[in-house]
Every structure is written in C-alpha cells, then in structure tokens.
C-alpha positions as a Markdown table, in Angstrom:
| # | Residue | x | y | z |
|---|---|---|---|---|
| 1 | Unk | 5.9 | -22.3 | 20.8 |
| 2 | Unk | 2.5 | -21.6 | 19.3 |
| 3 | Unk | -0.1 | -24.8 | 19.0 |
| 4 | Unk | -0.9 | -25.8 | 15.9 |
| 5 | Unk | -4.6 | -25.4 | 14.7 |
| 6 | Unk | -4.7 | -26.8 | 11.4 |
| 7 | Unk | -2.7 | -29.6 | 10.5 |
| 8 | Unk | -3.0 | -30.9 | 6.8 |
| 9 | Unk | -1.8 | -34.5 | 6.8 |
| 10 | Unk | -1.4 | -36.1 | 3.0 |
| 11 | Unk | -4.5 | -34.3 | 1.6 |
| 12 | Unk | -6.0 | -35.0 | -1.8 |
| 13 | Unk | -9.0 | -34.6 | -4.0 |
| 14 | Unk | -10.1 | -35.5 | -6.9 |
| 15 | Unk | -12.9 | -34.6 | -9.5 |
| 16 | Unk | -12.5 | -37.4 | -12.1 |
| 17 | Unk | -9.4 | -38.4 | -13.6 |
| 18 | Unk | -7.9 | -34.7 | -12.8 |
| 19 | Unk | -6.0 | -34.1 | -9.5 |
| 20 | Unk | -6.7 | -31.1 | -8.1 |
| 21 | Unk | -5.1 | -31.4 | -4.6 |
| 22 | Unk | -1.8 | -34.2 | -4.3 |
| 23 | Unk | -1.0 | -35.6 | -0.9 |
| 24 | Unk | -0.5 | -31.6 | 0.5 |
| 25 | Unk | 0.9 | -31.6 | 4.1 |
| 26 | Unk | 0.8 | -28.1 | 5.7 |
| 27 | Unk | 1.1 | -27.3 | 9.6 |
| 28 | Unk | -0.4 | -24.0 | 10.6 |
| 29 | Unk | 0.0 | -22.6 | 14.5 |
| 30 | Unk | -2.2 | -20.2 | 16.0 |
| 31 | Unk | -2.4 | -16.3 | 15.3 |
| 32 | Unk | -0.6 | -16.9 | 11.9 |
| 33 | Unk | -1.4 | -15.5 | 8.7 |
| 34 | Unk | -0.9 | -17.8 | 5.4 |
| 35 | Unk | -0.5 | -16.6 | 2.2 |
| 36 | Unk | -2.1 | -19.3 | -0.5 |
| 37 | Unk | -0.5 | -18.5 | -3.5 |
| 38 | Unk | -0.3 | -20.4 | -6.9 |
| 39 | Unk | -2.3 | -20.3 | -10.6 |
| 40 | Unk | -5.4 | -20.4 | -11.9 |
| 41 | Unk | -6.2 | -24.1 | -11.2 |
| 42 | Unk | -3.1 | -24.9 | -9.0 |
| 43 | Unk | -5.5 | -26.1 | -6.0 |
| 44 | Unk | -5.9 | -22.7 | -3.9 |
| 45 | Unk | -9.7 | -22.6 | -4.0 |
| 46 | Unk | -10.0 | -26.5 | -3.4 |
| 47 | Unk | -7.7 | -26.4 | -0.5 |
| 48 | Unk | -9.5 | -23.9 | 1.6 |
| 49 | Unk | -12.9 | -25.3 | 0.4 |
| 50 | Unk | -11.9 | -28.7 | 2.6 |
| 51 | Unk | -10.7 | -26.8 | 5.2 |
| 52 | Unk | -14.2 | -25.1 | 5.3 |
| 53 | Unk | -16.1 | -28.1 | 4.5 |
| 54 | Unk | -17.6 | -27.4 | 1.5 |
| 55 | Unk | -15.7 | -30.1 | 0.0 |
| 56 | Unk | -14.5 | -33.2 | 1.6 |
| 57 | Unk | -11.1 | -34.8 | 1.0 |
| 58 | Unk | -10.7 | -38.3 | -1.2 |
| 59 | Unk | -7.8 | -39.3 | 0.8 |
| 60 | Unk | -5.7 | -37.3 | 3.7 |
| 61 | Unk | -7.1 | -35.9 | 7.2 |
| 62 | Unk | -7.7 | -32.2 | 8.1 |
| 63 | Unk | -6.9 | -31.9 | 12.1 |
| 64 | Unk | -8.1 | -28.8 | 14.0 |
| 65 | Unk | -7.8 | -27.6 | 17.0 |
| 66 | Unk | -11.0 | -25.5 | 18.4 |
| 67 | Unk | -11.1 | -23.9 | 21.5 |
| 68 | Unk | -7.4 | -24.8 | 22.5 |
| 69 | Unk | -9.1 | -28.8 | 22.3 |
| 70 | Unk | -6.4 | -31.9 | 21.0 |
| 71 | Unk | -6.1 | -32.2 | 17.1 |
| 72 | Unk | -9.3 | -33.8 | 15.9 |
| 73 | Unk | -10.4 | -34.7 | 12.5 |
| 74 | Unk | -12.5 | -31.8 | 10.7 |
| 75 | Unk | -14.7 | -34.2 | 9.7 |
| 76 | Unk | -15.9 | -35.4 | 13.3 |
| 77 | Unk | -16.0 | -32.2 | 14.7 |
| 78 | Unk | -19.2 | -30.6 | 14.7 |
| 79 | Unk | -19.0 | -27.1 | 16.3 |
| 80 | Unk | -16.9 | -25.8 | 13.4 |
| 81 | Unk | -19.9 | -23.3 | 11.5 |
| 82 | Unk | -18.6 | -21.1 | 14.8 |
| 83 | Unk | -15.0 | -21.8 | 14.8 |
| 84 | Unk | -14.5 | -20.8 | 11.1 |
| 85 | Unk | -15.5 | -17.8 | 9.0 |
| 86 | Unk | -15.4 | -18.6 | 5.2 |
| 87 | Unk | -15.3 | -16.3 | 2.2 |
| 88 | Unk | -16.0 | -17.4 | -1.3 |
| 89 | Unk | -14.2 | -15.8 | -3.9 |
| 90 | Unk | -16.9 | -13.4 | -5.4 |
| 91 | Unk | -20.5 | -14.5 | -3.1 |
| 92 | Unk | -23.6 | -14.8 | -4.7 |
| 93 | Unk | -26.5 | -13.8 | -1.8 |
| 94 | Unk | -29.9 | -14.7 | -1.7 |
| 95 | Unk | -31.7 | -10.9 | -2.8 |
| 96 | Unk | -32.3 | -10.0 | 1.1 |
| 97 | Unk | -31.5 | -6.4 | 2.6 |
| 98 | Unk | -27.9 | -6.5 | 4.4 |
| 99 | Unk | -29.5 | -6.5 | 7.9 |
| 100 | Unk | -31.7 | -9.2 | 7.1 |
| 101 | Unk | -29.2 | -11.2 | 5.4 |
| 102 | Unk | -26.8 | -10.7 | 8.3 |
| 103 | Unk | -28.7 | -11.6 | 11.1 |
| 104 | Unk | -29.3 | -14.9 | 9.3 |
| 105 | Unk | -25.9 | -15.7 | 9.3 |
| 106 | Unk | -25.7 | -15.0 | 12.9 |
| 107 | Unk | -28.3 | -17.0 | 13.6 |
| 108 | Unk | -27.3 | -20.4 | 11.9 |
| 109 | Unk | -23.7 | -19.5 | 13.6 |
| 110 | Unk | -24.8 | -19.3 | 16.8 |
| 111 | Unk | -23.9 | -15.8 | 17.5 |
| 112 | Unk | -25.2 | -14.3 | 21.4 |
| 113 | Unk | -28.9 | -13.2 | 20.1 |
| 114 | Unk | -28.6 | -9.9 | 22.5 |
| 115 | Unk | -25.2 | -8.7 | 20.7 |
| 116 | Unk | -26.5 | -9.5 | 17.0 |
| 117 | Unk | -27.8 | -5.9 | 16.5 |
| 118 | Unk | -24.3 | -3.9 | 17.9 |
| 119 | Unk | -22.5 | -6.5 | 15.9 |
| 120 | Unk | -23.9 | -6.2 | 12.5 |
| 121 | Unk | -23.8 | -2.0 | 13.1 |
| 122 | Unk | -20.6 | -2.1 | 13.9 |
| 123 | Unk | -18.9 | -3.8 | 10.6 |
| 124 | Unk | -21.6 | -2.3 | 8.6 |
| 125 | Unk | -19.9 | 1.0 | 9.8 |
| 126 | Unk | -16.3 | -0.8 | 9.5 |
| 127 | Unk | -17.0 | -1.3 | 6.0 |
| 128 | Unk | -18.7 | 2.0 | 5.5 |
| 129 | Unk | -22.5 | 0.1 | 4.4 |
| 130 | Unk | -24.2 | 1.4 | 6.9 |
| 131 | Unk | -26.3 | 3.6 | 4.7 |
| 132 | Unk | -26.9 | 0.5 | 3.0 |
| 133 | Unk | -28.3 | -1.5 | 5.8 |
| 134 | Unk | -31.8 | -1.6 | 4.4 |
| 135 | Unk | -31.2 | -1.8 | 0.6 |
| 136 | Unk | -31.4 | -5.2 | -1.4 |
| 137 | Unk | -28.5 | -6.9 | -2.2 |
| 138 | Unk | -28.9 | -6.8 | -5.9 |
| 139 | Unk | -28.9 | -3.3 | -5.7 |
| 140 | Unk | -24.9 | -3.6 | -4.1 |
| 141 | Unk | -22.1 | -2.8 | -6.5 |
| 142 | Unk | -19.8 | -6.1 | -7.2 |
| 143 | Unk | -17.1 | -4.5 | -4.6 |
| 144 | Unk | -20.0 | -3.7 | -1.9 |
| 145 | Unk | -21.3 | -7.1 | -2.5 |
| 146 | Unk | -17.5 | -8.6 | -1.5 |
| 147 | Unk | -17.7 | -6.3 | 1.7 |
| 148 | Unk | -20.8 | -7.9 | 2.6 |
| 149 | Unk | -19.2 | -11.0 | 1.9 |
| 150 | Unk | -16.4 | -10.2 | 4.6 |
| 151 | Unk | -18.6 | -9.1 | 6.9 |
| 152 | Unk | -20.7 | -12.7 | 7.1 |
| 153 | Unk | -17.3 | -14.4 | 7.5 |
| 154 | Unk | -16.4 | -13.0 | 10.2 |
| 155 | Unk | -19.5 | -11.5 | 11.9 |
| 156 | Unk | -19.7 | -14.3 | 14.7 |
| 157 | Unk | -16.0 | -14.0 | 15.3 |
| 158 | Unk | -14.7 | -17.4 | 14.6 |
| 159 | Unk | -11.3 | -18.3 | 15.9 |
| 160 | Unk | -10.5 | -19.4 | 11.8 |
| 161 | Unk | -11.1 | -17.3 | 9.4 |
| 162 | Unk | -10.7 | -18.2 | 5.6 |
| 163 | Unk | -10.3 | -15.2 | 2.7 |
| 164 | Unk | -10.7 | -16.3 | -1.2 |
| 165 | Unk | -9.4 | -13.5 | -2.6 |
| 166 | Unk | -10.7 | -10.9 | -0.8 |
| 167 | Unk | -10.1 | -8.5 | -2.5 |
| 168 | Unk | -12.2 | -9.3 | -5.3 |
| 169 | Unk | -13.9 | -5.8 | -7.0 |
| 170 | Unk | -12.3 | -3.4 | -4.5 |
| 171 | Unk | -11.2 | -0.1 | -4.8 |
| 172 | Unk | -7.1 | 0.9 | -4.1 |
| 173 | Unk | -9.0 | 2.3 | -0.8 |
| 174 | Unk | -10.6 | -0.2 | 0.2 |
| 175 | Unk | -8.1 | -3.2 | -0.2 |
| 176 | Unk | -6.0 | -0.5 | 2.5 |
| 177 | Unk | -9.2 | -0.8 | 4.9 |
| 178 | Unk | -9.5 | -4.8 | 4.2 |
| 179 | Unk | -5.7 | -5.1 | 4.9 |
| 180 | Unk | -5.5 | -2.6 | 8.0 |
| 181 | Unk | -8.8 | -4.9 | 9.3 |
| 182 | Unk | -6.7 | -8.2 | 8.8 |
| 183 | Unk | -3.8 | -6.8 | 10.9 |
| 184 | Unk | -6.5 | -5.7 | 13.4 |
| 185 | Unk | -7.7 | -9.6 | 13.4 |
| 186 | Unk | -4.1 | -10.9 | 13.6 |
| 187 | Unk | -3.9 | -9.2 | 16.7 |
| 188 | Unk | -6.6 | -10.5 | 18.2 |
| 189 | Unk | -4.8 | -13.9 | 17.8 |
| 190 | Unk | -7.4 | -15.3 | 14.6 |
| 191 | Unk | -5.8 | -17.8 | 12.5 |
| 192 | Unk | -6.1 | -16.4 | 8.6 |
| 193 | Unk | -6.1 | -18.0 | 5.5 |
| 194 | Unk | -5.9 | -15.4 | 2.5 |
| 195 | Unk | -6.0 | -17.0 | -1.2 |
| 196 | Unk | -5.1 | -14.0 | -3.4 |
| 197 | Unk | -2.7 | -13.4 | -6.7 |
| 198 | Unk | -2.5 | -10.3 | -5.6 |
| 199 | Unk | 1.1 | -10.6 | -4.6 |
| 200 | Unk | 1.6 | -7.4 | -3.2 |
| 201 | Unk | -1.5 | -7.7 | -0.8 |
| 202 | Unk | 0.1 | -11.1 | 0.6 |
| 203 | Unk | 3.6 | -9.5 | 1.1 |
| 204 | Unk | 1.5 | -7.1 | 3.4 |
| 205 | Unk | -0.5 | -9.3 | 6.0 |
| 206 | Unk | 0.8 | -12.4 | 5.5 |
| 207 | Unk | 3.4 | -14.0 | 8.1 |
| 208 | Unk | 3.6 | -17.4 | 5.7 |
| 209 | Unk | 3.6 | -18.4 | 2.0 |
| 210 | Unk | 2.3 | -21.8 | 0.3 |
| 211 | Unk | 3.1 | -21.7 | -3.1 |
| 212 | Unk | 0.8 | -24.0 | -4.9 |
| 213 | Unk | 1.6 | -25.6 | -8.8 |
| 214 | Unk | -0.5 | -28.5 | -9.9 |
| 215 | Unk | -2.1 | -29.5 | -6.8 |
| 216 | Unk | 1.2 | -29.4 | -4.8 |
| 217 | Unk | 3.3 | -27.4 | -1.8 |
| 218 | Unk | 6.4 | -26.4 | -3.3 |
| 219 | Unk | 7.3 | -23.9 | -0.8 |
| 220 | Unk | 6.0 | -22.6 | 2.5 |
| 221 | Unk | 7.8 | -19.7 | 4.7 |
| 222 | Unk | 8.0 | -16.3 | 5.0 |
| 223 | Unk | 8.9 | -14.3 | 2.2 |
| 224 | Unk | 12.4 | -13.6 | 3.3 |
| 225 | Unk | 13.2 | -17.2 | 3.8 |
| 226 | Unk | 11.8 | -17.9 | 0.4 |
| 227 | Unk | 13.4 | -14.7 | -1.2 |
| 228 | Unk | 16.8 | -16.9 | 0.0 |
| 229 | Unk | 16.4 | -19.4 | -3.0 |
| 230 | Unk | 16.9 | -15.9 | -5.5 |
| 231 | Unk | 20.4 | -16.0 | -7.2 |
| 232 | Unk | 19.8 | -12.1 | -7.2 |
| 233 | Unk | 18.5 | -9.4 | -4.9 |
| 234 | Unk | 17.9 | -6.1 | -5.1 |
| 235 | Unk | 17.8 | -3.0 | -3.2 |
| 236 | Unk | 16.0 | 0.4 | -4.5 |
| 237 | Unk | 17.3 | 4.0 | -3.5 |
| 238 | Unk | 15.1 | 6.8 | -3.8 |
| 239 | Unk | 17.5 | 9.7 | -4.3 |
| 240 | Unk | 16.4 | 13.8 | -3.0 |
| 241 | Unk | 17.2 | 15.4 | -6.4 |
| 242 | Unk | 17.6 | 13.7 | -9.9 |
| 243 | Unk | 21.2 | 12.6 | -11.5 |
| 244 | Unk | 22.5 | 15.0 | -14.2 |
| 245 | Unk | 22.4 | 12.8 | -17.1 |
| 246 | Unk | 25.8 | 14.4 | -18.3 |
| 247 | Unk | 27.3 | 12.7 | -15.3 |
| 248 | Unk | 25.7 | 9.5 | -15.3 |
| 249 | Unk | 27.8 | 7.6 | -16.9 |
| 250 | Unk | 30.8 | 8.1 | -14.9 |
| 251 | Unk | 28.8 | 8.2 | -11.7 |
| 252 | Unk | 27.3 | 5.1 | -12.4 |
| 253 | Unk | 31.2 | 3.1 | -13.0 |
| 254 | Unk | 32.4 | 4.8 | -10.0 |
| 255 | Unk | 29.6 | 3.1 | -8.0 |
| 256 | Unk | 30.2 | -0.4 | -9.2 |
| 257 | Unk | 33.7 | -0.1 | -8.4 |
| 258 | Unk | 33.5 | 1.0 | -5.1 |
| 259 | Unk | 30.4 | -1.5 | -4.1 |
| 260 | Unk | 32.0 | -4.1 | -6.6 |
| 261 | Unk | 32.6 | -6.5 | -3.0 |
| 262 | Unk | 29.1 | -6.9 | -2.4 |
| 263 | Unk | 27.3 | -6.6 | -6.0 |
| 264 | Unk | 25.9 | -9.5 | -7.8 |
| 265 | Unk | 28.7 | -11.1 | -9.4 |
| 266 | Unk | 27.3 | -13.4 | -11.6 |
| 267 | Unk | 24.0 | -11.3 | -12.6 |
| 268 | Unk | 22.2 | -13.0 | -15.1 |
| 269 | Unk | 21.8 | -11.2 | -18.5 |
| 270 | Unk | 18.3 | -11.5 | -18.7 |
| 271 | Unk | 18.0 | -9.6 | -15.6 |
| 272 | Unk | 20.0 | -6.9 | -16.4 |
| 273 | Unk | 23.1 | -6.0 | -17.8 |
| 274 | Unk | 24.6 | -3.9 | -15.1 |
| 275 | Unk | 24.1 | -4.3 | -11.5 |
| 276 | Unk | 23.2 | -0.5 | -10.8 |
| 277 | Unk | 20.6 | 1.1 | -12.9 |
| 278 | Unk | 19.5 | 4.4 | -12.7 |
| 279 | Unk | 15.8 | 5.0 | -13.4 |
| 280 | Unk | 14.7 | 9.0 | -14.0 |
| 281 | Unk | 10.8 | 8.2 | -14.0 |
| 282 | Unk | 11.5 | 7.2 | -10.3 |
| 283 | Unk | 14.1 | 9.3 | -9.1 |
| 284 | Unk | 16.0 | 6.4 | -8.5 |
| 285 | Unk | 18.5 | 3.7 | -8.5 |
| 286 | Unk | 18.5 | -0.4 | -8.6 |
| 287 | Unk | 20.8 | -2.2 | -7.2 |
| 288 | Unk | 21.7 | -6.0 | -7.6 |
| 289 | Unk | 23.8 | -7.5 | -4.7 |
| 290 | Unk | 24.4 | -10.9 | -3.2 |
| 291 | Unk | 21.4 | -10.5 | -0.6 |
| 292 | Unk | 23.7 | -11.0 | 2.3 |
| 293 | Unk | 22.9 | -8.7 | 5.1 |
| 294 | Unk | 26.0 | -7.5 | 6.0 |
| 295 | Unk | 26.2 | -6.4 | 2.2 |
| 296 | Unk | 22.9 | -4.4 | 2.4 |
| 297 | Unk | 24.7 | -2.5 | 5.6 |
| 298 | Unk | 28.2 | -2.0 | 4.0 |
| 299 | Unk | 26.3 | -1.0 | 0.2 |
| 300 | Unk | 24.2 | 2.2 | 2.5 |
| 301 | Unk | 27.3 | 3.0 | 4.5 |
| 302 | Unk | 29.7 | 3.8 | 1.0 |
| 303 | Unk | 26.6 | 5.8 | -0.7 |
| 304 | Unk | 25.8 | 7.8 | 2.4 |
| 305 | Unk | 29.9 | 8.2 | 2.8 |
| 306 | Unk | 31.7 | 8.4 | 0.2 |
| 307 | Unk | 28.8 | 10.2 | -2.2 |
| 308 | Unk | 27.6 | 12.9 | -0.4 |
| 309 | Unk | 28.4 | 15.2 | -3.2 |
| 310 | Unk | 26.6 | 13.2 | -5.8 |
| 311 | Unk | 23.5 | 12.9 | -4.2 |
| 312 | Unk | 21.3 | 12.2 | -1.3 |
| 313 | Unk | 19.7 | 9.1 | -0.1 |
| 314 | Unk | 16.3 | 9.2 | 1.3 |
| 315 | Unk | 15.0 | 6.0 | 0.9 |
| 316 | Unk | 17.0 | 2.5 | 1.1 |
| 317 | Unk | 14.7 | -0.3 | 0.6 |
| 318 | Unk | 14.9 | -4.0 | 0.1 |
| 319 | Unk | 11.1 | -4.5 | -1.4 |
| 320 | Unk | 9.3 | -7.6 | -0.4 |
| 321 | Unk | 6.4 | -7.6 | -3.4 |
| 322 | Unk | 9.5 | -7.6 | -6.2 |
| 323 | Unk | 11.3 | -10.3 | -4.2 |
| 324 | Unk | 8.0 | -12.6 | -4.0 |
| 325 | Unk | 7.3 | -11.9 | -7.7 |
| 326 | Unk | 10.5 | -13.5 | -8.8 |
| 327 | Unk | 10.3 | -16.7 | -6.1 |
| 328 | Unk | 6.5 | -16.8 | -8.0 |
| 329 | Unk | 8.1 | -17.0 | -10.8 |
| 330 | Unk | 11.0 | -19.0 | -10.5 |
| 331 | Unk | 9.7 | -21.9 | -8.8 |
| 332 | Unk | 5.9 | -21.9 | -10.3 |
| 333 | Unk | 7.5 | -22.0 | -14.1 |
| 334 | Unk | 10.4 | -24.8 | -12.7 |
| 335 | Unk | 7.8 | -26.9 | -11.3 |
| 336 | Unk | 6.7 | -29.7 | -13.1 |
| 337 | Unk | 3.5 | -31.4 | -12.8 |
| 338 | Unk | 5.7 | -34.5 | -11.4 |
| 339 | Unk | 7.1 | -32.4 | -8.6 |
| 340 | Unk | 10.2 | -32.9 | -9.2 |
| 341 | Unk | 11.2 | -29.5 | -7.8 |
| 342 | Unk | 9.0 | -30.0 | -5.1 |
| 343 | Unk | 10.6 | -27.7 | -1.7 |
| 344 | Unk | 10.0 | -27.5 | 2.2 |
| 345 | Unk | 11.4 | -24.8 | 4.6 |
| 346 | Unk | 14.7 | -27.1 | 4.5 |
| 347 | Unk | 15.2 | -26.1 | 1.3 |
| 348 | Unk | 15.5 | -22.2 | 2.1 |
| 349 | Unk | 18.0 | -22.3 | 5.0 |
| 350 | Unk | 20.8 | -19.7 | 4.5 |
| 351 | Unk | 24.2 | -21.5 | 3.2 |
C-alpha cells in the first residue's frame, strides 16, 4: 500500500464567529491526485492554505510525511518551503521581470544554485513565456500571470504540490497543456492538491474527490465510487449517420423494449421522461440504465446486434464530467449546514 503523506486529523478554523473549516479528517497517500471540490465559501481555499501554512489551524493537526520521514506535525516541521509548491488562486507578483522573479523563488526554496538557470528555461519554454523572460510582470496578460504562477510552485520540485484553481484566466489550450503537465507530475510520483469548480478539469487528473459544503467532508473517492450514490446513470452513443425523424418514434419504443431489463426503472420525472432520448444537434442518443456493469455490456451487445440496420455505433461512452455534476449536485444541495448528510467512502460501497 502507498504511505500516506498528508493526514488531516479533526481540522478546524475559524475567523470570528463563522466556521470556515469543521473538524475535516482526510488521509492522502503518496502519488495521488485530489480533487477539492465544493462552493464559493465551503472551505476549499482555507483547507489548502493550512496545508501550506499560510494559515494555521484553531484546533486539529496536519501530519506530513517529507522525504519518506514518520508523520510529523506541519507545524514542527521546518524544511517544508521545499517540500511543497503552493499556488494561490489568481497571484499578485511583486512588478519584477519573470527571470528575476523566478530565481527569487529558487533562492528562498533552496533550489541547487548551478541548476537555477536550466530550470527556469525549461518551464519558461513548458509554458511557452520564454519570449517573455525579460518583460515586467505587469505587462503579463491575467492568464500569463497564472502560468508564472505555476511555474514558482513548482520550480524547485517539491514532493507536494498545491493548485487553487489553476486554471484561473486560461485559454481552452492551455488548461490542455496545464492538465497534460499535471499527469506528467503524477508520474513522477508528486502528491497534488487541485481546488477547482471546474468539474470537468477534476474528472481529468484527479484520482480522488473531497466534496466540501459548509466547512465539511461529505464525500471523498474516486468519481466512480461516488457516481455509485446516483439513483440514475447514463450512457451516450454517438451514432455514424443521423436517425430519420419519420422513424424515430418507433425506433425509439422498439429500443426500450428490447433493453427494458437493464434501463432505469424508476427514472425520476425531473430527469427525463423516457429513458432513451435521441438528440439531432449531437448525432446521438441518451440512455438511462441502472449503472450496473453487466447492464452497460448487455445494453452495447443488443444495439450493435440486433440494430445493425437502424444505425451504427461509433461511440459508447459512460461520461465521467456528467456523472460528477449530478453527485455535485445531489449531495452539495442535500447537505445541511448541520451535516446531517455527512458521507465517507463506506457510504459508496456497491449494494
């Protein structure tokens, strides 16, 4: 099994009368990536500020592990500036060229003076600036600005590294470069905290969830595990050719009999009506079934059988971002700011 690195034990914080982080307990083992996810003022940004030591805790311990060490307490443990890379969700630098404001940062984390130079070239050209190495930071665009923000994070490659939403101000292009760099980092074996509400962006690098209401875990897994508390899943098809409207109708009854076994049986209303919809704008159908397995297999064997003639499959697809949206939803509008619907990974073990 992997050692845990971070170990959250009955954390809270306060500012005043208003509890912003509530007795959170959270166990994270090395080379994972977790996926902080929750509302504006849940306790994402307070969290990850302890763990970087921005803020300290009221009550509650923060254990890390540095340099595959025992468990200590963040707050004893001095060599953590080199252990853990921190990005604040949109930086604010002091007006420096890139270059100069980099090899500060390298400095004060104790980066190897002789590689400082190849270092700061090399993400500079990772995050295409390198034409920028020179220019003030005031003159950087708010996306370019975030870059550079990434790049002092994890510039003196820390074994922790600690996102707020990193993709602040960037470009469809870019958030593909920040996410194909985070996969590059996972496999390196760094530890990863990403804060984000951009669901879809967490459903692609993350191997965890936290979902955070009101200051308090109530849920932490992987998506699929959480996707297990959903009454409903679905499954898109993305067909060769489009359905002849005239035949629709017909098509679409013939369908739900023949899959009947595995659809949704109890679909709620406010969902949809039916469990198979056909959608023309994507050359596609939705499907609603019970989310077993077994059912996804037997659903793809009868289309690819049994309706040959009708049309051709050429993409079957459970998708992951849809699936998060709705656990988001469900259990961030059924929390309460008691916790009464409070959940742990017990909670999301198959029936």
């Amino acid at each position: 099994m992997s050692e845990t690195v971070i170990k959250l034990e009955n954390l809270t914080k306060k500012f005043g009368n208003f509890t912003a982080v509530n007795n959170i307990n959270l166990e994270v083992c090395r080379g994972e990536t977790i996926g902080l996810v929750g509302p504006n003022g849940a306790g994402k940004t307070t969290t990850i500020k302890m763990i970087a030591k921005i803020l300290r805790p009221d009550s509650g311990k923060i254990l890390i592990r540095t340099n595959h060490s025992e468990l200590r307490d963040l707050q004893h443990v001095s060599s953590t500036v080199s252990q853990i890379g921190f990005l604040i969700d949109i930086p604010n630098f002091y007006n420096m060229t890139a270059y100069q404001l980099l090899k500060y940062f390298a400095k004060i984390q104790r980066y190897p003076k002789d590689k400082i130079e190849n270092r700061i070239d090399e993400l500079l050209e990772l995050f295409k600036l390198s034409e920028w190495k020179y220019e003030k930071v005031r003159n950087y665009s708010k996306g370019m600005t975030q870059k550079l923000g990434i790049i002092q994070a994890i510039l003196h490659d820390p074994e922790i590294i600690i996102l707020d939403e990193p993709q602040t101000g960037l470009d469809p292009l870019a958030r593909i470069e920040i996410r194909r760099y985070i996969r590059e980092l996972q496999s390196l074996g760094k530890t990863i905290f990403v804060a984000s509400h951009m669901l879809y962006e967490i459903s692609e690098v993350c191997d965890k969830i936290a979902l955070i209401n009101f200051g308090k875990i109530i849920g932490f897994d992987t998506v699929e595990n959480l996707a297990l508390t959903l009454k409903t899943r679905e499954i898109n098809c993305l067909l060769l050719k489009p359905l002849d409207a005239e035949k629709l109708a017909p098509l679409l009854n013939r369908m739900v009999e023949k899959l009947n076994p595995y659809l949704d049986q109890n679909l709620d209303p406010k969902i949809s009506k039916i469990p198979i919809q056909y959608h023309p704008e994507h050359q596609g159908l939705k499907l609603y079934f019970d989310g077993k397995t077994v059912s996804k297999g037997e659903i793809l064997k009868i289309l690819v059988k049994e309706f040959e003639s009708d049309f051709t499959v050429v993409s079957f697809t459970q998708p992951k971002t849809t699936q998060l949206e709705r656990v988001y939803s469900q259990m961030v509008i059924g929390d309460t700011p008691e916790g009464s619907n409070k959940l742990n990974g017990d909670d999301f073990k198959d029936e």
